[in-house]
C-alpha positions in Angstrom: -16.6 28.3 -12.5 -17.9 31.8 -12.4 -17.9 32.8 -9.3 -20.6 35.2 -10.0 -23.3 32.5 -11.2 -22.4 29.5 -9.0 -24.7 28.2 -6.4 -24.3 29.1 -3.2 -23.6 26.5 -0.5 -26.8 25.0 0.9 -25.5 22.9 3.8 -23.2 23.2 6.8 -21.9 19.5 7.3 -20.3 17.0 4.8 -20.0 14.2 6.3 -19.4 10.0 5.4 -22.1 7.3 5.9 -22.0 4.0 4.9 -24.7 2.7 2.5 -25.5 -0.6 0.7 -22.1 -2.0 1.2 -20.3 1.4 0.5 -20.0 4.6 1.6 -21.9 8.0 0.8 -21.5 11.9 1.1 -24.1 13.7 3.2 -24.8 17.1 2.9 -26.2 17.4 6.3 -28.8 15.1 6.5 -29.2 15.0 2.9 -27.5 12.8 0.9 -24.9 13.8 -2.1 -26.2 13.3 -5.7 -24.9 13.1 -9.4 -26.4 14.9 -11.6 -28.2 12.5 -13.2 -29.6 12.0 -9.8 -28.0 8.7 -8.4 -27.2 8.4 -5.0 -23.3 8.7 -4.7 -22.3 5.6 -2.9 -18.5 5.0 -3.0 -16.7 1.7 -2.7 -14.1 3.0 -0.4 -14.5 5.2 2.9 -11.3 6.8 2.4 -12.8 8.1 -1.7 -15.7 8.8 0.4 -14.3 11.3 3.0 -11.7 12.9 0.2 -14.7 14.0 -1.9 -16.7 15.2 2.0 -13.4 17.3 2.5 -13.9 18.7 -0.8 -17.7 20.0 -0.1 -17.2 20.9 3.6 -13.6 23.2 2.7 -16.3 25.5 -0.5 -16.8 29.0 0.9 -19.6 31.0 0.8 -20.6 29.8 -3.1 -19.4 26.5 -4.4 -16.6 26.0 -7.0 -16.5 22.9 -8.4 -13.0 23.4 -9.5 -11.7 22.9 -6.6 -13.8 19.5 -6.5 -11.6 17.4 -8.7 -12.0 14.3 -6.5 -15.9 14.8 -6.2 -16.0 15.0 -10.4 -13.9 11.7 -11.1 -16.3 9.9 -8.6 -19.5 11.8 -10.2 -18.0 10.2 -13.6 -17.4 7.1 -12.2 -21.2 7.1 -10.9 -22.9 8.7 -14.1 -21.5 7.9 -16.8 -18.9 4.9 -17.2 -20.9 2.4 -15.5 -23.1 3.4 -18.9 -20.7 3.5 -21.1 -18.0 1.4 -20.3 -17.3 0.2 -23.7 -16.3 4.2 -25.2 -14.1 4.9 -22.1 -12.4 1.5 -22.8 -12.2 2.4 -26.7 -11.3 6.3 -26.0 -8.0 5.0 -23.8 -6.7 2.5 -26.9 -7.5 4.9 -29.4 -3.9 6.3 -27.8 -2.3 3.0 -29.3 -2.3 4.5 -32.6 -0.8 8.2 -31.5 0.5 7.6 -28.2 2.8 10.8 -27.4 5.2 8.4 -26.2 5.7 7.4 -29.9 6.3 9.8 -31.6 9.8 11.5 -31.2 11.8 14.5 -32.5 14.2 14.5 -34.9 16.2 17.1 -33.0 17.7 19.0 -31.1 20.0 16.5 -29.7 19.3 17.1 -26.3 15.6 17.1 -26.6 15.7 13.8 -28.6 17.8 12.3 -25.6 14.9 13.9 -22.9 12.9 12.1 -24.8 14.7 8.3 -24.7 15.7 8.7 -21.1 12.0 9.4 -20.2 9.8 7.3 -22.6 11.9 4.3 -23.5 11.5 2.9 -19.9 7.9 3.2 -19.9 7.9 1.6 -23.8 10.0 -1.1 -22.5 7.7 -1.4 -19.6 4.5 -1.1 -21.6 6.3 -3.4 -24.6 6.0 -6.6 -21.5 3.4 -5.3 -19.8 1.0 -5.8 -22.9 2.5 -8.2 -24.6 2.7 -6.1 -28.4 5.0 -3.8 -29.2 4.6 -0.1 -29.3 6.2 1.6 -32.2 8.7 4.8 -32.5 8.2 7.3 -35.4 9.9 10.6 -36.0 8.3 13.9 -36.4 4.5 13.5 -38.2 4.9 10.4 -39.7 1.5 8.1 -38.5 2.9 5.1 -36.9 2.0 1.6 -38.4 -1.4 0.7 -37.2 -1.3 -2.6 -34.2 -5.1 -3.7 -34.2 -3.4 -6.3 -31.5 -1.7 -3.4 -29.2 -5.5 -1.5 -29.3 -7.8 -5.0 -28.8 -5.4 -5.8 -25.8 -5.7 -2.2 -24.5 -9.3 -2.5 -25.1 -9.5 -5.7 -22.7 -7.3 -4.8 -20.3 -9.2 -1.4 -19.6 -12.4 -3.0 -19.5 -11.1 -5.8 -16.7 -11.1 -2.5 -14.2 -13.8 -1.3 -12.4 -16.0 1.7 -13.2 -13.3 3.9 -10.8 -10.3 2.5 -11.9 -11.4 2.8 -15.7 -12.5 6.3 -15.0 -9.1 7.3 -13.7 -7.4 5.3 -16.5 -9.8 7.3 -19.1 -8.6 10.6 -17.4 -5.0 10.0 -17.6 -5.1 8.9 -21.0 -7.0 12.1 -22.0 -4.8 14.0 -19.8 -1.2 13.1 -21.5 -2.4 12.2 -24.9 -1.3 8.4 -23.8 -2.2 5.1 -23.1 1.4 4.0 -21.6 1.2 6.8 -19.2 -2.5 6.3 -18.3 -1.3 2.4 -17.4 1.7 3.3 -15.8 0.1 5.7 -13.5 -3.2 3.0 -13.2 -0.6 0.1 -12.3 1.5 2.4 -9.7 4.4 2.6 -12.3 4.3 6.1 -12.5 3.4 8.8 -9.5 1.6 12.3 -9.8 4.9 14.2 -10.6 6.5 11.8 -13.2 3.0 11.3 -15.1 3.0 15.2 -15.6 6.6 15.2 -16.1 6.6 12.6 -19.1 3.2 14.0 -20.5 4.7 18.0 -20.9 8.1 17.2 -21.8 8.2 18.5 -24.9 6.6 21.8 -23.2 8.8 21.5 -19.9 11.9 21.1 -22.4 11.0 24.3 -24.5 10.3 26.5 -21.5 13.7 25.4 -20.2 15.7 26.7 -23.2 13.3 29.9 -24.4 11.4 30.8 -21.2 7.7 30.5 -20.7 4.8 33.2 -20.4 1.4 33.5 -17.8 -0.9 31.1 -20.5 1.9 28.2 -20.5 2.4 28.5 -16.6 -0.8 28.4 -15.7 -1.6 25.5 -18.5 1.3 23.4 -16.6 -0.2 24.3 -13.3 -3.5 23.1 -13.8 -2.0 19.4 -16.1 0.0 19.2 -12.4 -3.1 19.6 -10.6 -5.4 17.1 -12.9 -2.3 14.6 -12.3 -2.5 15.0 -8.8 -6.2 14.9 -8.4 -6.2 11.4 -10.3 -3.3 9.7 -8.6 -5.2 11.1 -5.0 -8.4 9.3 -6.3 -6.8 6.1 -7.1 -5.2 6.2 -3.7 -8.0 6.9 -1.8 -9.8 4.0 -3.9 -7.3 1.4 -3.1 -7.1 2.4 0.4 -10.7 1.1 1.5 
């Protein structure tokens, strides 16, 4: 956010109260809402006090980048519990162009990077779903699997609105549904998401170097990783 035009910080506590069965963020004696103006009541004290950390660390004017916890639970609160059915749909659209599909046709060493990183997780997803995910080469479109995407479809709609939120962000995130899962189901922490979701990227920079915009792209797909895998900890953690 632009420093510049952000608001400035209106309270001097953020603090945790329980509410209705759950938990909520209180700006001093006010309490915390979306922007659609619901109350943001948590299911977990430990979410709860991860986004209150995030308000009580803003400085003089509030950056809402560094409020990546707060968001996903503002998400959560606004907007999935409305639209469940297009987050479930937007993570198995990935069934049809998963990234860990599609492979290179070389260099050698790439294509092995490749293998020794996403086969596990294909093998994983392949018995995890019950349909198999395909492997094309290069920009060939991989065979459609209505079955692989209306079994994707289910499974993300058996999660609740926090779990389907962080399963919609990882998805968006690596360009994949296996990942998204993997990291959902605790197959996959923070650092091996991002490290399977920029290995093409991680692999170039490697051999050729990198420059400031690929850094700091990296930096901030770490970040999102880590923000996600925080969230779902904090969820699970009660």
């Amino acid at each position: 956010m632009d420093q510049a035009h952000s608001p400035r910080r209106f309270y001097a506590r953020a603090e945790v109260a329980p509410k209705d069965g759950g938990f909520r963020v209180m700006l001093d004696d006010r309490p915390l809402k979306t922007a659609a103006g619901r109350e943001f009541i948590l299911p977990s004290r430990a979410l709860a006090e991860r986004c209150a950390e995030e308000w009580a660390a803003q400085g003089e004017q509030l950056d809402t980048s560094t409020m990546p916890i707060t968001k996903l639970g503002f998400v959560a609160v606004d907007l999935v519990q409305d639209d469940r059915a297009a987050r479930a749909d937007f993570v198995a659209s990935f069934s049809e162009t998963d990234l860990c599909c599609y492979r290179a046709s070389g260099p050698a060493e790439l294509v092995a990077r490749q293998d020794q990183t996403w086969n596990p997780l294909m093998e994983w997803g392949n018995e995890e779903f019950g349909v198999a995910f395909p492997i094309v080469q290069g920009v060939i479109a991989a065979p459609e699997a209505a079955a692989l995407r209306s079994n994707l479809r289910a499974l993300a709609l058996t999660e609740d609105d926090y779990k389907l939120t962080a399963l919609a962000q990882c998805a968006g995130l690596s360009g994949s549904c296996l990942i998204a899962f993997a990291v959902l189901r605790g197959r996959l922490a923070a650092r091996e998401a991002f490290e399977a979701a920029a290995l093409d990227e991680l692999w170039s920079i490697e051999h050729w170097g990198e420059d400031e915009v690929a850094r700091a792209r990296l930096t901030q797909l770490e970040n999102d990783f880590a923000a996600v895998c925080a969230f779902l900890v904090a969820l699970d953690v009660g």
